[in-house]
C-alpha positions as CSV (number, residue, x, y, z in Angstrom):
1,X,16.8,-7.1,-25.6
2,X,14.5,-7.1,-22.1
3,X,18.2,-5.8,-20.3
4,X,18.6,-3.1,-22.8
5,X,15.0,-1.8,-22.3
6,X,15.8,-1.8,-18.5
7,X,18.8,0.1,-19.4
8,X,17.3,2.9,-21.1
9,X,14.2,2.9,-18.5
10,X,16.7,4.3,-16.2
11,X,18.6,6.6,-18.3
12,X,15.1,8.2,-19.0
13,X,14.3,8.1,-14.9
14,X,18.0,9.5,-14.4
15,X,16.9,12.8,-17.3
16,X,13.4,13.3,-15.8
17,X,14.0,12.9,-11.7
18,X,10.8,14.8,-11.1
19,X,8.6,11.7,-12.8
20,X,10.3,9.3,-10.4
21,X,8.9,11.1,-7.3
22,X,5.4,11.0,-9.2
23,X,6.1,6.9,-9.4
24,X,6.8,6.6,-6.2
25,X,3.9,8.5,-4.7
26,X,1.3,6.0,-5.1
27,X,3.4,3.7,-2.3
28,X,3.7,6.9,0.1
29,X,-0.3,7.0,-0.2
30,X,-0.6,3.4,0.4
31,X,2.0,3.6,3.2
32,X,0.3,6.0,4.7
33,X,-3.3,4.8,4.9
34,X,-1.8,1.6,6.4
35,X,0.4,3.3,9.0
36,X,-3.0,5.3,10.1
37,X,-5.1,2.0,10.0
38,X,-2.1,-0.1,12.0
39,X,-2.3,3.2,14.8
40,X,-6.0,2.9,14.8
41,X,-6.0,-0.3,15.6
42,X,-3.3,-0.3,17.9
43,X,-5.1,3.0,19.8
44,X,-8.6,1.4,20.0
45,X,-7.5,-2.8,19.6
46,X,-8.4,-3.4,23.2
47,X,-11.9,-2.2,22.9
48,X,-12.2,-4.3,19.7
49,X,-10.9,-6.8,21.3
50,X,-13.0,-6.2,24.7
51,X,-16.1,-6.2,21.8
52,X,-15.1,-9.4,20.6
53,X,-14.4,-11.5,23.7
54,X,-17.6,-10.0,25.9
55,X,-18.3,-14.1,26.9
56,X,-15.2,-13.6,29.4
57,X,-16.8,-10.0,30.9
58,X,-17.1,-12.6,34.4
59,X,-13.4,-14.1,34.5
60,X,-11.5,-13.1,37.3
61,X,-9.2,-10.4,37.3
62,X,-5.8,-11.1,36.0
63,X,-7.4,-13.8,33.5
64,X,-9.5,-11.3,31.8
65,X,-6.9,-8.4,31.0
66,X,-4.7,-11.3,30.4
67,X,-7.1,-12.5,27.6
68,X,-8.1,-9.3,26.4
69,X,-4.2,-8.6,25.9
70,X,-3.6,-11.4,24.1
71,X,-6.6,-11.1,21.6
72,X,-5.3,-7.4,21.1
73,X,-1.6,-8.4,20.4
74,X,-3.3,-11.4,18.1
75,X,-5.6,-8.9,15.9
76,X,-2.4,-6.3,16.0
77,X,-0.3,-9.4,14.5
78,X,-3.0,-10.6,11.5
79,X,-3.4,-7.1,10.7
80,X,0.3,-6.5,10.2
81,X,0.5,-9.7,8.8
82,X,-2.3,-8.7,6.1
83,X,-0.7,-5.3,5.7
84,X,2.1,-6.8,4.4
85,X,0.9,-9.1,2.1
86,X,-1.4,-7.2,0.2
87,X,0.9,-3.7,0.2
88,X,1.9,-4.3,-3.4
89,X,-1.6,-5.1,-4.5
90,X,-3.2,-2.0,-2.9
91,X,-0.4,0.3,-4.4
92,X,-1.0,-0.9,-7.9
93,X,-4.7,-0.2,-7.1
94,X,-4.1,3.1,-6.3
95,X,-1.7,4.1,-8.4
96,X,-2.9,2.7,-11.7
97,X,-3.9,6.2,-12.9
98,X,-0.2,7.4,-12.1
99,X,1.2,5.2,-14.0
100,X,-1.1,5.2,-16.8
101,X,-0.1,9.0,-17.0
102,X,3.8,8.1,-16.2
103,X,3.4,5.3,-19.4
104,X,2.1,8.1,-21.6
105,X,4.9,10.5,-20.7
106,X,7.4,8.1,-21.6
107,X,5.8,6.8,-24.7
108,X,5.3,10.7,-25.7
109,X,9.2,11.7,-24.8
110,X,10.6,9.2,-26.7
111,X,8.3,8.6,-29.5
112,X,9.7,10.8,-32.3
113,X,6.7,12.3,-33.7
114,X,5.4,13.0,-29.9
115,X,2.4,11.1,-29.6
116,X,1.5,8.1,-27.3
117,X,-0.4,4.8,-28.2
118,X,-4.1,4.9,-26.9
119,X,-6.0,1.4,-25.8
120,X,-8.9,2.8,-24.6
121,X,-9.7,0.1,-22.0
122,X,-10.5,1.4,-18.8
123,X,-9.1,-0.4,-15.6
């Protein structure tokens, strides 16, 4: 029964295109807070990282940018890292509202008196 629902979920995505790009814009948003955050950090990681290690402001030269290079690359690394695991979370987040209005679309299109169930509960 699951398979035949999945089957006519995308015979009703294949009739009404338009609604997939609405699905899939919560992920662009997403995507694109993260790319800006991830160039943020890559732009200004050495002077958080320069913030962070100010114990090592009296290291000799090549020790110091050395340091300071690898603490940058590190926090560049754990915030790709965290990026990436919590992408699908932060989409859902964000596009809970679309796809409340996507799930009432659907249930109004194929519901034969045109009306879609109503919970009521909020997020």
């Amino acid at each position: 029964m699951g398979f035949t629902y999945l089957l006519s979920g995308q015979r009703w995505v294949a009739r009404h295109g338009r609604q997939y790009g609405f699905g899939l814009l919560p992920g662009l948003i997403t995507l694109v807070l993260y790319v800006a955050a991830l160039v943020a950090l890559a732009v200004w990681g050495y002077d958080l990282a320069s913030a962070i290690t100010s114990f090592a402001d009296d290291w000799p030269s090549p020790w110091l940018g050395l340091f300071r290079g690898f603490v940058t690359a590190l926090l560049f690394a754990l915030a790709l890292l965290l990026a990436v695991l919590s992408f699908t979370a932060v989409t859902l987040l964000i596009g809970q509202p679309f796809y409340e209005a996507l799930s009432e679309r659907v249930d109004r299109s194929v519901s034969p008196d045109g009306t879609a169930p109503e919970s009521g509960l909020p997020l």
